[in-house]
C-alpha positions as CSV (number, residue, x, y, z in Angstrom):
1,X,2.9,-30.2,-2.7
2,X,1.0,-27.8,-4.9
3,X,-0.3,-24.0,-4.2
4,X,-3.2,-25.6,-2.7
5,X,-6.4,-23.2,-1.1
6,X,-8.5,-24.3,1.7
7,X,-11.5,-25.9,0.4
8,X,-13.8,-23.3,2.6
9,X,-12.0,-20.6,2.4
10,X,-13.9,-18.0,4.8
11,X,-13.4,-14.7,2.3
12,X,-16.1,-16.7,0.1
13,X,-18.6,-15.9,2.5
14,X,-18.2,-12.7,3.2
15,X,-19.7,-9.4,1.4
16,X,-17.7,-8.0,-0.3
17,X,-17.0,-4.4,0.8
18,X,-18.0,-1.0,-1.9
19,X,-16.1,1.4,0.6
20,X,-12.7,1.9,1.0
21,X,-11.3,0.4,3.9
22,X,-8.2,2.9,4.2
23,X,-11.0,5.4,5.4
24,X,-12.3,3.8,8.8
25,X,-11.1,4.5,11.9
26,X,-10.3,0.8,12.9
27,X,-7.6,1.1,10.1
28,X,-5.8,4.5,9.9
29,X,-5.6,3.8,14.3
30,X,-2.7,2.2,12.8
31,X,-1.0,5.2,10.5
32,X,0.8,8.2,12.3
33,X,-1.4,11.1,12.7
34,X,-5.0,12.1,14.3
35,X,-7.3,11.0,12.1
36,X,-10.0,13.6,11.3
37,X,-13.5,12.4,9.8
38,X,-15.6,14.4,7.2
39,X,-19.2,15.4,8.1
40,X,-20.3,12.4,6.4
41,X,-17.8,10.0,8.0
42,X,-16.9,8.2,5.0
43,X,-13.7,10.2,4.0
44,X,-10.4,10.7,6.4
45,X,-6.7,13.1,6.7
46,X,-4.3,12.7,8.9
47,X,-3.5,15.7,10.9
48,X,-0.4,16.1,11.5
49,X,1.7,18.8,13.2
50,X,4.4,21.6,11.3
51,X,7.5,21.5,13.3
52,X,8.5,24.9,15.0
53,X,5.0,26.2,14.3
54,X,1.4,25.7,15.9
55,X,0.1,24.8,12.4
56,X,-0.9,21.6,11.3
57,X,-0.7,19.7,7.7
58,X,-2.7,16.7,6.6
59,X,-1.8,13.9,4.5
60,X,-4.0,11.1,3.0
61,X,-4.2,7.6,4.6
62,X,-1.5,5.2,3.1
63,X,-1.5,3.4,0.5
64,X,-4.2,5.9,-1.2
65,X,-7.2,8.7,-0.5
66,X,-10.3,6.9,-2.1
67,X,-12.1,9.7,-4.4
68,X,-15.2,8.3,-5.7
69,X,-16.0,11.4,-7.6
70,X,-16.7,15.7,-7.2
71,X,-18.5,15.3,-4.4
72,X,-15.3,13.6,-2.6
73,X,-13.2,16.4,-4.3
74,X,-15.4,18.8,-2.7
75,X,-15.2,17.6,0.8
76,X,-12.0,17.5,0.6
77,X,-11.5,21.4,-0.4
78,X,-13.8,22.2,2.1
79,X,-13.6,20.2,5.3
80,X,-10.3,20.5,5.9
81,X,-9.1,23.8,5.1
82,X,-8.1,24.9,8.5
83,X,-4.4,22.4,7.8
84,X,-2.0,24.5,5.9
85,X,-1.5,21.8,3.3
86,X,-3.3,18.1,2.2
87,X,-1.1,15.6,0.1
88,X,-3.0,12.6,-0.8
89,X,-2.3,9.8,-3.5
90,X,-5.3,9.0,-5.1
91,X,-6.4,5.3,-6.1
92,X,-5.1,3.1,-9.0
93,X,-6.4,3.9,-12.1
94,X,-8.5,7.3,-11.3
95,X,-7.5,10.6,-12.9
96,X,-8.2,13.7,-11.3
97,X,-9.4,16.6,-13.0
98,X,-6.5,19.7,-13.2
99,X,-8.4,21.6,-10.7
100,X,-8.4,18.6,-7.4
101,X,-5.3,20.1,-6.0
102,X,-2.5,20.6,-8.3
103,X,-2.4,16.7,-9.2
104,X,0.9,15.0,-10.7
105,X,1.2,11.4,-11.6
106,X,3.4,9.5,-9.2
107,X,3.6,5.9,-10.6
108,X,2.2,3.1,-12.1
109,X,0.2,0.1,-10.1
110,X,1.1,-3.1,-10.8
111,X,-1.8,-5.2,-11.7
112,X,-3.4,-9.0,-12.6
113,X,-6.5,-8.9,-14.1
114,X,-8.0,-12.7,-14.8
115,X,-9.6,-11.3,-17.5
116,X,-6.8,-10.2,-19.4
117,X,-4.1,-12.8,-21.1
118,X,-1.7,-13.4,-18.3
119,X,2.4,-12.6,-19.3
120,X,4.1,-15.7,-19.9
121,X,7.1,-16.9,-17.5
122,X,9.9,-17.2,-18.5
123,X,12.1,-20.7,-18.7
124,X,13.9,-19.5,-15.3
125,X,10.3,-18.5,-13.7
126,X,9.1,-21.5,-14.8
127,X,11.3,-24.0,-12.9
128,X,11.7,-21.5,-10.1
129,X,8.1,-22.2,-9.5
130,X,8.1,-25.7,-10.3
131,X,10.8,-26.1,-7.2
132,X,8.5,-24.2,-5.0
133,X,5.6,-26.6,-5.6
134,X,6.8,-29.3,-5.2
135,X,8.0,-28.4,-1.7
136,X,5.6,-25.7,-0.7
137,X,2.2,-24.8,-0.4
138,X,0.5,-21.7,-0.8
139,X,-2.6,-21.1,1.8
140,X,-4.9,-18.5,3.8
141,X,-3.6,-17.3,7.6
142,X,-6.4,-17.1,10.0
143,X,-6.1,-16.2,13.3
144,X,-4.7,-12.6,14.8
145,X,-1.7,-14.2,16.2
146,X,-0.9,-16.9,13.0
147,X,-1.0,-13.2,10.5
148,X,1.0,-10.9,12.8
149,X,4.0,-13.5,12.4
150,X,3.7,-11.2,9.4
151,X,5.4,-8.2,11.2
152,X,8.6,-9.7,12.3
153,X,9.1,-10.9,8.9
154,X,8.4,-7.7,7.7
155,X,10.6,-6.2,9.9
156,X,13.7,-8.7,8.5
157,X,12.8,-7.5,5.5
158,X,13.4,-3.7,6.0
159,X,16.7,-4.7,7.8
160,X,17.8,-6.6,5.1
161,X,17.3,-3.6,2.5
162,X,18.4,-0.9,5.2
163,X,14.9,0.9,5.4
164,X,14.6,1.0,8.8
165,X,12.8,4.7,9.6
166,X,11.8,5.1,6.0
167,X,8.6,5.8,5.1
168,X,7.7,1.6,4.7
169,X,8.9,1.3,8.0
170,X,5.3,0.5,9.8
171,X,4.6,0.0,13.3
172,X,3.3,-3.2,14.4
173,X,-0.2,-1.3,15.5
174,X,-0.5,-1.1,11.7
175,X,-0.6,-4.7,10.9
176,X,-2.9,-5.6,13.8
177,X,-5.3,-2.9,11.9
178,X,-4.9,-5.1,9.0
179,X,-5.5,-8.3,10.9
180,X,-8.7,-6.8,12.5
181,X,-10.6,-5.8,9.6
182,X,-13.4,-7.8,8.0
183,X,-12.2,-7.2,4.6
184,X,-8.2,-8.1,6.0
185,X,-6.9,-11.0,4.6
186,X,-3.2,-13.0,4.9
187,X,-1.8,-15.2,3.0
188,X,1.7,-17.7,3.3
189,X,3.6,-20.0,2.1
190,X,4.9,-22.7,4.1
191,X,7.0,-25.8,3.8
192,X,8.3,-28.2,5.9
193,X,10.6,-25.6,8.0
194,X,8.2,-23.6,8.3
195,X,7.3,-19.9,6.9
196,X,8.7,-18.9,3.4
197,X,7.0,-15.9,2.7
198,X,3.7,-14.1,3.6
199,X,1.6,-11.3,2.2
200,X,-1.4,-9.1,3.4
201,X,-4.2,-7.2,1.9
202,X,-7.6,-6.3,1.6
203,X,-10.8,-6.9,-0.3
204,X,-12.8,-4.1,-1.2
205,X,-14.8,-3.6,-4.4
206,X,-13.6,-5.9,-7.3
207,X,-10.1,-6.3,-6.0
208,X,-7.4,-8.1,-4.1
209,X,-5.2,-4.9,-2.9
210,X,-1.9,-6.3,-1.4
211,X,-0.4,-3.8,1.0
212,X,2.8,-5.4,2.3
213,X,4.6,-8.9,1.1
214,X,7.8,-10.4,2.5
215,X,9.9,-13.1,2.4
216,X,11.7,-14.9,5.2
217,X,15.8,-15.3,5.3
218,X,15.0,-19.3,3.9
219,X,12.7,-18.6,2.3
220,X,14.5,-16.0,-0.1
221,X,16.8,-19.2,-0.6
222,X,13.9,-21.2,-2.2
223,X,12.2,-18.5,-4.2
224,X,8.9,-18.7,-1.9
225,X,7.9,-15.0,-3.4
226,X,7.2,-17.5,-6.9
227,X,4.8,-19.4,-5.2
228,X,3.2,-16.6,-3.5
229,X,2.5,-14.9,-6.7
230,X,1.3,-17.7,-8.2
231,X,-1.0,-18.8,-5.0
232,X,-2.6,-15.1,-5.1
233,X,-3.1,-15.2,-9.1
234,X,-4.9,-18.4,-8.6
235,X,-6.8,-16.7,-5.4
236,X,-8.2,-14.0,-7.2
237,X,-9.0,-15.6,-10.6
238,X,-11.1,-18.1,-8.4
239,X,-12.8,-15.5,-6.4
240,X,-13.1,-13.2,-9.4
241,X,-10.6,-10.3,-8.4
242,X,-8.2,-8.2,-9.9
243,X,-4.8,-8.2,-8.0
244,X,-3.1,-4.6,-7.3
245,X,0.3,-4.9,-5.9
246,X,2.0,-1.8,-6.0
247,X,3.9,0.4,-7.7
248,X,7.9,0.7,-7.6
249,X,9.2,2.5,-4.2
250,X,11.6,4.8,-4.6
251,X,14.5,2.7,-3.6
252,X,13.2,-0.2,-5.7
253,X,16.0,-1.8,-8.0
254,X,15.6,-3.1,-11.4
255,X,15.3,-6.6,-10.1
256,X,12.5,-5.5,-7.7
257,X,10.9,-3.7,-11.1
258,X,11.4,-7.2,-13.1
259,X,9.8,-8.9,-10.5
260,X,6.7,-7.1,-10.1
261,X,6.6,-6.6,-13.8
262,X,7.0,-10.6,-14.2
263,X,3.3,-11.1,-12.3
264,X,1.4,-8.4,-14.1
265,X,-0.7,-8.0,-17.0
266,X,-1.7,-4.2,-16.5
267,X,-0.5,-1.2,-15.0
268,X,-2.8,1.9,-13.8
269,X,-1.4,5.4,-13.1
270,X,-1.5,6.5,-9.5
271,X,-1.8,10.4,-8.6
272,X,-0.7,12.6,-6.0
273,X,-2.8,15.5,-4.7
274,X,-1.1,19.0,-3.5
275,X,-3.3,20.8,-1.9
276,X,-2.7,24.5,-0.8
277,X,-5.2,25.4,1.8
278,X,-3.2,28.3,3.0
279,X,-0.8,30.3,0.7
280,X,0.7,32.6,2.5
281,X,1.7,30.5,5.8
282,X,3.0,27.9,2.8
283,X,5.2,30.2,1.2
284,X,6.5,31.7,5.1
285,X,7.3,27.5,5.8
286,X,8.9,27.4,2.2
287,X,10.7,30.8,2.4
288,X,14.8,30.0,2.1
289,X,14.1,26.4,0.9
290,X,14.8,25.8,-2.8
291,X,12.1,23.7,-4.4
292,X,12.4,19.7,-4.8
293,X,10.0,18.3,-7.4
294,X,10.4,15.3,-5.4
295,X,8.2,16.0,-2.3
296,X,5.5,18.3,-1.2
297,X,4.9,19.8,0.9
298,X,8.2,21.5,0.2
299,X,8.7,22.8,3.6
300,X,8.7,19.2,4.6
301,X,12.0,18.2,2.2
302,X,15.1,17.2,4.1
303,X,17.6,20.3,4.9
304,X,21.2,20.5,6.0
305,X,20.1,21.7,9.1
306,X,18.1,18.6,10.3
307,X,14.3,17.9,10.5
308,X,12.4,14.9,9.7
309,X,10.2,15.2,6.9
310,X,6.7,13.2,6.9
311,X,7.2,9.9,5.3
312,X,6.5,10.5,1.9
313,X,2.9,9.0,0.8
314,X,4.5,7.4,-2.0
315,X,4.1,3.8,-1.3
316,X,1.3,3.1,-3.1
């Protein structure tokens, strides 16, 4: 069998979406936090509380804060300047100015663009993927209950790698968000034993963005991921997407890197916000803690002495 599509496939007749998804209430219900709209409804941070304090941070929806422009940038200085700090990632591929909030680049997105020449498999990829076909198929998951098989297999996944409590370690509320949105959309790829691997996304704008992908214990035996990246390279060149899958998580190893690398034919930087509403409660939070380039807030790094940081908003 061959990465075959339906031959209706519903996402064809839908509009698709100009606003960001990750800013609606139906999705960040799934996120950890109390969401908090702007006046205008159409941007969202996640209030959360500072331990051993009555103060409250915020941090961006995951995987990204959508800024369209100054007037985003604006609200966002504004609005919420009653939490002490905001982090944020910004979206693939949009550069803030110096001045949005002390901005530092946090990775590259992985991308396939059908416009651009694709990267040729290799000899190895190449029969990997040949195997898969012939066994396999590659198809869209409709139905709540058919796309949340997606969370146990995610949660295999995390307990395979030992990232249980991390910061990718979502709660099953999150992928029913997913499910339930218009724009949400699931993908697998099956054979005759059943479930190989799966993916899930949205559509929004001109893109495809995959949020989580996952293999299944058998499936990881038969290389289902090849097919799955081939079946959502094919999706999106029919339906005239790009595909963003994601930048590198910090624990990602070089074959992860390869991988991702392997199914891309751009990358596009990804940014992080650090905003300082308050200066003076964030240097009290900070005061005794030494400074770790690799999170902010810094009061929110992991000490000797115990405390859970906020999951880093880095999984972008």
């Amino acid at each position: 069998m061959g990465p075959r599509l339906p031959v209706a496939a519903p996402r064809t007749r839908r509009r698709m979406l100009n606003t960001c998804p990750f800013h609606t209430e139906g999705y960040v219900a799934g996120l950890i936090g109390v969401p908090e709209l702007s006046s205008r409804g159409d941007m969202v941070v996640l209030r959360r509380p500072i331990p051993g304090t009555e103060l409250h941070d915020g941090v961006g929806p995951w995987p990204y804060l959508w800024i369209g422009g100054e007037g985003d940038l604006k609200v966002l200085r504004e609005e919420f300047r009653h939490l002490v700090t905001i982090t944020a990632v910004t979206q693939p591929g949009y550069v803030p100015p110096s001045s949005a909030g002390n901005p530092a680049l946090l990775k590259m997105h992985y991308v396939y663009d059908p416009q651009r020449p694709p990267v040729a498999l290799s000899r190895r990829a190449r029969l990997r993927l040949s195997r898969c076909e012939e066994r396999a198929e590659f198809r869209l998951v409709e139905g709540k209950a058919q796309r949340l098989q997606m969370t146990d297999i995610y949660a295999r996944l995390l307990s395979r790698r030992g990232l249980e409590g991390s910061y990718v370690d979502f709660p099953r509320a999150h992928f029913e968000s997913i499910a339930e949105l218009d724009c949400g959309v699931f993908f697998e790829v099956r054979d005759a034993q059943g479930i190989g691997a799966m993916a899930c996304g949205v559509e929004f704008r001109d893109m495809l963005q995959i949020l989580h992908m996952a293999s299944t214990d058998e499936g990881l035996r038969w290389n289902a991921s090849y097919l799955l990246m081939a079946g959502l390279q094919r999706y999106v060149g029919q339906h005239g997407l790009r595909l963003l899958t994601g930048g590198m998580p910090d624990a990602g190893t070089d074959g992860l890197k390869l991988f991702k690398e392997r199914w891309a034919n751009h990358a596009e930087p990804v940014y992080l916000l650090r905003i300082v509403n308050d200066a003076q409660a964030y240097a009290a939070l900070c005061a005794g803690r030494a400074e770790d380039a690799c999170y902010f807030p810094a009061y929110r790094a992991p000490i000797a002495t115990g405390g859970v940081p906020i999951p880093k908003e880095s999984a972008a």
